[in-house]
N, C-alpha and C positions, 0 to 999 in steps of 0.2 A: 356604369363603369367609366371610369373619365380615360382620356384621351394617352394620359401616363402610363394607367393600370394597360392599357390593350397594347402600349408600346414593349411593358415590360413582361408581358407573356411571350413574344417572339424568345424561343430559347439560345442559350449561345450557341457555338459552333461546337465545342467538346461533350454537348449535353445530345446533341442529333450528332454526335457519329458512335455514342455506344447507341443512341435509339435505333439508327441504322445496323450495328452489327447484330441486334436482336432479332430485326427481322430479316437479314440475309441467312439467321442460324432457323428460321422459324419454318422455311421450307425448301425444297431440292432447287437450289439456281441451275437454271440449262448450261450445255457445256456449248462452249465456242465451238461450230465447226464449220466452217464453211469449204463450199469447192475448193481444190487447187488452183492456181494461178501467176504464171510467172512474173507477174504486176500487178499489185492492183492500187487503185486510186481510195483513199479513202478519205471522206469529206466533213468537216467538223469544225465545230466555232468553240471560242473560248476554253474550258480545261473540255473536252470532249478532245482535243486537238494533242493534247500529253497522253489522255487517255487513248487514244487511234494507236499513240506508239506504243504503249505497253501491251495494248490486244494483239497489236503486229509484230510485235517483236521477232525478229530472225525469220521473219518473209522480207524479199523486195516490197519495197510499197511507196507508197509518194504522196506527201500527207499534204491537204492543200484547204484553207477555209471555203466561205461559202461565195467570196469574191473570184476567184482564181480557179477555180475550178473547171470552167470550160477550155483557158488559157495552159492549163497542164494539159488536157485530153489531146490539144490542140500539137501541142509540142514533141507529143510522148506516145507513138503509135504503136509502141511495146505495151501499153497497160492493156489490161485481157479483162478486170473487171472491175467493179465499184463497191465502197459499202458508204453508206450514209452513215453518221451517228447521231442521236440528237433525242437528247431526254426527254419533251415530249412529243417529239413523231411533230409539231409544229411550227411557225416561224417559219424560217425557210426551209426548213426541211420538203415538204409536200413541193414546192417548187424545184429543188433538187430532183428533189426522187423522178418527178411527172416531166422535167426537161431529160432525166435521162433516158427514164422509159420512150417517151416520142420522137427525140432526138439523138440518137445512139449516134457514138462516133463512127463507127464502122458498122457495115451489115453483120448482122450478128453477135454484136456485143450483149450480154445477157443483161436481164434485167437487175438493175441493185438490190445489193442487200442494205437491211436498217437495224439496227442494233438501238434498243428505244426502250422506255419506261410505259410505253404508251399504248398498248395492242387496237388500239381503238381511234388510235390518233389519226387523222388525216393525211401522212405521210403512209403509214402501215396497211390504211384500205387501199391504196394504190399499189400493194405489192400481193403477190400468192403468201400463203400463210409460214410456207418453208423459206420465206425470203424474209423474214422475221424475226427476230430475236430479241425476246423480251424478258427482263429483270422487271423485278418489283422496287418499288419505292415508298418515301414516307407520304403520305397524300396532301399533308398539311406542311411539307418540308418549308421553311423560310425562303425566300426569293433568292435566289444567286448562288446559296448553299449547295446546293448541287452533288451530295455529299454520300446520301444512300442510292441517289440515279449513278452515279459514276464506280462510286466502289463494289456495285451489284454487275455490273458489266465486268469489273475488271475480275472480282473471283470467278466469274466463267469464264475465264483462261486461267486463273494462276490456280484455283482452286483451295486456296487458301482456308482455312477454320474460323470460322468470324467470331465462336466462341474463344476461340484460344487468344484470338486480336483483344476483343475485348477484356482479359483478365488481363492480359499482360498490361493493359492501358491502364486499368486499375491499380492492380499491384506493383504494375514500376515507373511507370509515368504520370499520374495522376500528386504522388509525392513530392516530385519536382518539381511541377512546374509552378510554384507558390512566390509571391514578391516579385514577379515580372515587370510592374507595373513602375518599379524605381528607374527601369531602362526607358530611355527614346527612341533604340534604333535595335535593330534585331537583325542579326545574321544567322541563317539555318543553314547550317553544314551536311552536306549528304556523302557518303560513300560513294564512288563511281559509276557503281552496278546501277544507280537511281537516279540520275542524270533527268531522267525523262518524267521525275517527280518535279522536281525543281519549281518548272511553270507556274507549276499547280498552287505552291503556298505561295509564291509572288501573285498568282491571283487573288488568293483570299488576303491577304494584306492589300492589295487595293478595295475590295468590296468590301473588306470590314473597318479598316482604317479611312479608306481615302489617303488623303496627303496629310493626317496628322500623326501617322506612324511612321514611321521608315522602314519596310521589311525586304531584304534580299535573301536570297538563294544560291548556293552556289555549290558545286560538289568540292572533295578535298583537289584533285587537280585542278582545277579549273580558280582556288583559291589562289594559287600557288604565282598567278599570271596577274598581279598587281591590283586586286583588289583589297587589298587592306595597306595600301600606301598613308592612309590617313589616320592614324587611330583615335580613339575616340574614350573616354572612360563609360560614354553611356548608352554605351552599341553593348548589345550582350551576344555572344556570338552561343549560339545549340544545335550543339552536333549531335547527329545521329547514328549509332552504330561506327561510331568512330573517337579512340578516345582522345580527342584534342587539348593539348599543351603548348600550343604556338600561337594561336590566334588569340585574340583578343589582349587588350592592354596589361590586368589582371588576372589572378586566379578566380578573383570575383565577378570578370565578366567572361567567364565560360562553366556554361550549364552542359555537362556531356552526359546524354539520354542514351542508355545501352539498348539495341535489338536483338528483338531474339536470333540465336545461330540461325534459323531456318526462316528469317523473314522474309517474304518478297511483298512486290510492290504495297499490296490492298495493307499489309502493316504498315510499312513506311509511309502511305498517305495516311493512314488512322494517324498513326503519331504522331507527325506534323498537324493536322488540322487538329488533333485534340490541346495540341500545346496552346497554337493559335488560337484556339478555343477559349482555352483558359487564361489568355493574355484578357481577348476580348470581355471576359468578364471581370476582370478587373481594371478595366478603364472603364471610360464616362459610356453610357448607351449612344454612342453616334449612330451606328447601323439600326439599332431600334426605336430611334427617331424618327426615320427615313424611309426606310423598309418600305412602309404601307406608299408613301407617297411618291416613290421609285416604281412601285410596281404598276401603277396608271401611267407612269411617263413612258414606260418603255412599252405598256400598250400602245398607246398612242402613237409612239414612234413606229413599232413592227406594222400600224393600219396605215399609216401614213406612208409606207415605201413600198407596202401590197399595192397601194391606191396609185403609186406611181407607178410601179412596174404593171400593173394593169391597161395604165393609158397610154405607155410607151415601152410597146412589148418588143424586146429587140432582136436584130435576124440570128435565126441558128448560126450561133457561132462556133458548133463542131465542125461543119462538115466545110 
């Protein structure tokens, strides 16, 4: 098999999130429950970090990466407890988890929760089994994709129908999003209730484009505040559960994608990343060039700042 064919089995992005709603429909996901708490810290990198807010929604909570985290503990002697998130239980995660278990801000701060694809991961042995909370994933998911790890967390809070996500992806989105490919720049329009989606598809437009797409995000307020000062005829603007007549130059550059009455989050990320999905497969394979040779570098890099923080382990800075 030559080097082309192995590049082009990596599936797009639209083709793993109905493989993902198959198997979130394929057995019982656990329900979100954790302690009460009239704070809690919750610690998360890259789209894990949008997803913290949709798990949290309408608690206090204080979302902070894997840099800053001891900098908030520090600041904030109202938070009562912790959850880690991190699709597989490693990276830093285990360094997380093990600084807070030995280093608690205050006597008796309980030990974190980890919310993971990984029941077996390194991060997860460090916890009691009730401190645990584990979704299934695709095993062979693409690098960066992140797609059935993240949306498998979020329906154990939203509890959403993955089979219902999936028809509707089919039957009404799947239609539209055809001739993408005439555009250079893309603006995804959200409703306001979804705000905390946002991130998420400016994520994946960097991991699947790089800098030779242009993809922003923005809700319908949040447009309103001068971001379309420039127009463009080859920005396509798609909105989401919102039917848009204002943006975009033409009628030709606004694709408006209806959702269902009863969506919440876990559709609106299907939606957006199946669109994205199916941008991605009608441009040139960038991401499937890459992919393989992505996933050694950022090995490399994760051994390389164990190796450091190893030799320059630094003083507990909760307490």
């Amino acid at each position: 098999m030559s080097e082309t064919d192995i590049h082009m089995n990596i599936p797009d992005l639209n083709e793993v999130v109905i493989k993902a709603l198959d198997l979130h429909s394929s057995y019982e996901i656990p329900e979100l429950r954790l302690p009460a708490a009239r704070k809690r810290l919750v610690v998360a990198s890259g789209n894990a970090l949008p997803t913290g807010r949709i798990l949290f929604s309408g608690e206090y909570v204080v979302l902070s990466d894997e840099g800053q985290y001891r900098a908030v503990l520090r600041a904030d002697p109202d938070v009562e407890a912790a959850v880690v998130i991190s699709a597989s239980g490693e990276k830093d995660a285990p360094l997380i988890v093990g600084d807070l278990i030995e280093n608690p801000p205050v006597e008796g701060f309980p030990k974190p929760h980890l919310i993971t694809c990984r029941p077996q991961s390194t991060a997860a042995k460090l916890l009691p089994a009730d401190h645990v909370l584990t979704t299934r994933s695709i095993p062979d998911e693409p690098i960066t994709y992140n797609t059935s790890t993240y949306l498998g967390m979020i329906l154990s809070k939203t509890r959403e129908n993955p089979l219902g996500i999936k028809e509707y992806l089919l039957e009404t989105v799947k239609p539209l999003v055809t001739g993408l490919k005439e555009f250079t720049a893309f603006y995804l329009l959200l409703p306001s209730e979804f705000e905390a989606v946002a991130p998420m598809f400016v994520t994946k437009f960097d991991e699947l484009f790089g800098g030779r797409v242009n993809g922003r995000c923005y809700t319908v307020d949040q447009t309103l505040h001068a971001k379309t000062v420039i127009p463009w005829d080859k920005e396509l603007f798609i909105s989401f559960g919102y039917d848009n007549q204002d943006f975009g130059t033409t009628p030709r550059c606004r694709l408006n994608i209806p959702l269902p009455a009863d969506a919440g989050p876990a559709c609106a990320i299907a939606a957006g990343y199946y669109a994205i999905g199916s941008l991605q497969a009608q441009m040139p394979p960038w991401f499937k060039e890459h992919a393989d040779e992505y996933k050694q570098i950022q090995k490399k890099l994760f051994e390389k700042l164990k190796a450091s923080q190893a030799s320059h382990p630094a003083k507990n800075p909760l307490k």
